[in-house]
C-alpha positions as CSV (number, residue, x, y, z in Angstrom):
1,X,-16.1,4.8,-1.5
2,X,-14.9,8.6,-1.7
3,X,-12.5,8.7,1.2
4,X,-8.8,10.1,0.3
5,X,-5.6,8.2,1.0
6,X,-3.4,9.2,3.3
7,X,0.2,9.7,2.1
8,X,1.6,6.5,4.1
9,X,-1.7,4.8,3.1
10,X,-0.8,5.7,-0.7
11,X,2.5,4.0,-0.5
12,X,1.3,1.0,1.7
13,X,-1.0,0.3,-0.7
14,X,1.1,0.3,-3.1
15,X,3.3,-1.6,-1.7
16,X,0.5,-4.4,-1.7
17,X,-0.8,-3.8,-5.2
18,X,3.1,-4.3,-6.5
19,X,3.3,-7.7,-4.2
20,X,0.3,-8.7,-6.2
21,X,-0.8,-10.7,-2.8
22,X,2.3,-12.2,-2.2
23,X,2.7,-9.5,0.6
24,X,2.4,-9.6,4.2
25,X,3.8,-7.3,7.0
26,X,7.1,-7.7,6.7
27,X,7.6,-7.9,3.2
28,X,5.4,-4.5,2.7
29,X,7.6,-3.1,5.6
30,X,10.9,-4.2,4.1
31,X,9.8,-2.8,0.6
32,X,9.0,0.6,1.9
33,X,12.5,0.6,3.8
34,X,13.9,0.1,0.5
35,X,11.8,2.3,-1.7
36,X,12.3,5.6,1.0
37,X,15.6,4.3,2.6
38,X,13.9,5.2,5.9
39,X,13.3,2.9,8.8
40,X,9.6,1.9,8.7
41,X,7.9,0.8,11.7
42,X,5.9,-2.8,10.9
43,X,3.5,-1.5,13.8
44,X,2.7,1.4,11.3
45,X,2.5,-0.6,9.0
46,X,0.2,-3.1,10.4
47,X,-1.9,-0.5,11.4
48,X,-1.8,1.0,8.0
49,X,-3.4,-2.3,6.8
50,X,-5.7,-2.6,9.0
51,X,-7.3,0.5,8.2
52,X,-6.8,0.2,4.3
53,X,-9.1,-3.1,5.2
54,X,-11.4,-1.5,7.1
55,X,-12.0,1.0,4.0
56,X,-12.6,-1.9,1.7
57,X,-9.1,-1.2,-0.6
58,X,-7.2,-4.5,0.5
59,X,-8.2,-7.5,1.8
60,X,-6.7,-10.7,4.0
61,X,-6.3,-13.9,4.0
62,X,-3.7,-16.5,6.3
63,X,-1.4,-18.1,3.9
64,X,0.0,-21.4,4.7
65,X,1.9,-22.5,8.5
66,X,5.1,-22.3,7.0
67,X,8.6,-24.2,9.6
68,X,10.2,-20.7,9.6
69,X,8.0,-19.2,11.6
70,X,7.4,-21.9,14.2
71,X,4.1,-23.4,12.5
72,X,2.5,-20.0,12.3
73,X,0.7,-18.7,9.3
74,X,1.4,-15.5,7.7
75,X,-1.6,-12.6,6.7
76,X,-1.6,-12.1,3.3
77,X,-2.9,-8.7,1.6
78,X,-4.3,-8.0,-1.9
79,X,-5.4,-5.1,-3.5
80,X,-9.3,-5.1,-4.3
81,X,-11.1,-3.2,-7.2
82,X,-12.1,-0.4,-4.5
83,X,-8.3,0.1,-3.7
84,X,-7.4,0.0,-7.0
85,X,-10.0,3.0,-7.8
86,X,-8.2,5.0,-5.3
87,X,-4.8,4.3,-6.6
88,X,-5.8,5.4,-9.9
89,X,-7.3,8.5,-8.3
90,X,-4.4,9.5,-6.6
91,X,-2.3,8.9,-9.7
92,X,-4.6,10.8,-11.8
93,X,-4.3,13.8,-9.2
94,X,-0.2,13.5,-8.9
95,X,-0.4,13.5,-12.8
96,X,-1.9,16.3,-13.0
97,X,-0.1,18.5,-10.3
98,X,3.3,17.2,-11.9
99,X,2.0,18.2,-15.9
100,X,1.5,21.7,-13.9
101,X,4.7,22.2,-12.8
102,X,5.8,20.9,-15.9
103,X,4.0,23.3,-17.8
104,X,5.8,26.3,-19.3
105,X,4.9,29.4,-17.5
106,X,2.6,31.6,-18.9
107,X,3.5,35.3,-19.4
């Protein structure tokens, strides 16, 4: 798969890599909130996810009917090896735009 993250698809993903599948919407939603200190959506963020599936870069399964949600089971996310290819890719081209503004000017 060659297709480019979006910028709020970057962090999303994120977001789920760092949960290391421990995340579902509201955690991913409450970590972005944190990270940015902006109010994040968890309809963007759901959406988000379910397009980050549908490119093959995280994937789903329902956890466990836990009491504190009435009996209902939560989606979990994980990262797969496709989505972690395009994290490193995006990493690789941040790098490299930083190390050029990093870089001494040249007279």
């Amino acid at each position: 798969m060659d297709e480019r993250l979006g910028g709020f698809e970057e962090l999303v993903l994120l977001s789920v890599a760092s949960l290391r599948g421990s995340g579902y919407g509201v955690t991913i939603q409450e970590q972005l909130e944190t990270e940015t200190g902006q109010p994040i959506s968890v309809g963007a963020v759901y959406a988000t996810l379910d397009r980050l599936e549908r490119k093959g870069y995280v994937q789903s399964r329902l956890g466990p009917a836990t009491a504190e949600r009435g009996g209902r089971r939560k989606r979990m996310y994980r990262t797969t090896a496709a989505g972690a290819t395009a994290l490193d890719a995006m990493r690789r081209i941040r790098g490299n735009l930083w190390s050029a503004i990093e870089a001494p000017a040249r007279p």
